[in-house]
C-alpha positions in Angstrom: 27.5 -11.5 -60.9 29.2 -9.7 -57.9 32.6 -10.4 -56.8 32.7 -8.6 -53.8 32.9 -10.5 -49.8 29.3 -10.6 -48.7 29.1 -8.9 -45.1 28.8 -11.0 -42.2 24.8 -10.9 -41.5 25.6 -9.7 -37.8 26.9 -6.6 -39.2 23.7 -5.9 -40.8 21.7 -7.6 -37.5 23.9 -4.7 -35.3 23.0 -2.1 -37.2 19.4 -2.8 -38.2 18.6 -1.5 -34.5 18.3 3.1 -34.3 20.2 2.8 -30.9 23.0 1.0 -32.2 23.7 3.1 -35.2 23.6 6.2 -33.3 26.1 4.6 -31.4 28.2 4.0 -34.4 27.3 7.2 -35.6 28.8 8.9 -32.3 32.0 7.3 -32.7 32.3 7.9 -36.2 34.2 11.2 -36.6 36.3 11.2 -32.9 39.2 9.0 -32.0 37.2 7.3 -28.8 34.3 8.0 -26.4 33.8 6.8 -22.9 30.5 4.8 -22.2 29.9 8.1 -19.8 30.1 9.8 -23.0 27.4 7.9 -25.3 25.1 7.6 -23.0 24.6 11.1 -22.5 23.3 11.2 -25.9 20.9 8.0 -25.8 18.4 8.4 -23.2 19.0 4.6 -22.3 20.1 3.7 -18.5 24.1 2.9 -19.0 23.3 -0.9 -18.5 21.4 -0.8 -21.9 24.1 1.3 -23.7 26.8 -1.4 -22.8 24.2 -4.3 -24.0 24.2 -2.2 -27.3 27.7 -1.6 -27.3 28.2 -5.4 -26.9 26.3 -6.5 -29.6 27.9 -3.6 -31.6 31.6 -5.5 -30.0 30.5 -8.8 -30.4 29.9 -7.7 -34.8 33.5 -6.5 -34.7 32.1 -3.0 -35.2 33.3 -1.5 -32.1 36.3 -2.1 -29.5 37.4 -0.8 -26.0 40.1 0.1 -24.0 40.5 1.3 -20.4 42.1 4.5 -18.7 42.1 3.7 -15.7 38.4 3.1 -14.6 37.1 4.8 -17.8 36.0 2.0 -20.8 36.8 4.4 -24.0 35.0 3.0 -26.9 36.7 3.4 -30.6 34.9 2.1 -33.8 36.3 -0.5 -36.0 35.7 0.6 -39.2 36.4 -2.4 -41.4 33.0 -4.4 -40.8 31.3 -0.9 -42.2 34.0 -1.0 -45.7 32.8 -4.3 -46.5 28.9 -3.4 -46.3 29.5 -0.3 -48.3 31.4 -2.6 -50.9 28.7 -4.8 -50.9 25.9 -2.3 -51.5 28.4 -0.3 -54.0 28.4 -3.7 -56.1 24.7 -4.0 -56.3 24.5 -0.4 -56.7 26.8 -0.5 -60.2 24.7 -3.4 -61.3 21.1 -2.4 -60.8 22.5 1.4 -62.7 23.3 -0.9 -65.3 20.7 -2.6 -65.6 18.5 0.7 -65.4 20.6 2.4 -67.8 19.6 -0.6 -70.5 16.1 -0.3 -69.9 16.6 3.0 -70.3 17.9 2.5 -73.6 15.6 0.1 -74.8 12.9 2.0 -74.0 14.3 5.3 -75.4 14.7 3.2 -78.9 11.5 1.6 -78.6 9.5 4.8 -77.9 11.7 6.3 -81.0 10.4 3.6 -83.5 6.5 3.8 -82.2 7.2 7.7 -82.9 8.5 7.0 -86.5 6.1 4.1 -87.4 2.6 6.4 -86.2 1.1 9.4 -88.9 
């Protein structure tokens, strides 16, 4: 049926959690953030940040660097293709599907309309 790379299921496990997509989300459109950085726009105590951005690291969703004593985060986009891949596979096939139910239905309604008085 589909031919596209199923996603690893630790993707999905990494971003099944609010906290750790808004941490993807935050790294999304900048080259890097610092954990300083994504904290500030958590709520969460750093230590739980940097268990989140582990589990985001240890998905291959997220990387780090340092400058000097500051850990700058950057997101590895890759992981993310392949789930959007994925779901754009199923996507195309359930619209398919759909669209010949659609027609069936459309044809069947037409000849209930011509076969009633």
């Amino acid at each position: 049926m589909l031919s596209v790379r199923t996603p690893d299921p630790v993707v999905f496990a990494a971003l099944a959690d609010p906290t750790r997509l808004f941490l993807v989300e935050q790294l999304t459109d900048v080259p890097s953030r610092s954990t300083t950085q994504l904290v500030a726009g958590t709520g969460l105590s750093r230590q739980a940040v940097r268990k989140h951005l582990g589990v985001l690291a240890e998905a291959g969703l997220v990387r780090h660097h340092r400058e000097g004593r500051t850990r700058l985060w950057q997101l590895d986009a890759l992981p993310l293709r392949d789930v959007s891949e994925w779901a754009a596979s199923y996507r195309r096939h359930w619209e398919q599907r759909l669209d010949r139910l659609e027609h069936y239905l459309d044809t069947t309604q037409g000849a209930i309309d011509e076969s009633t008085p």
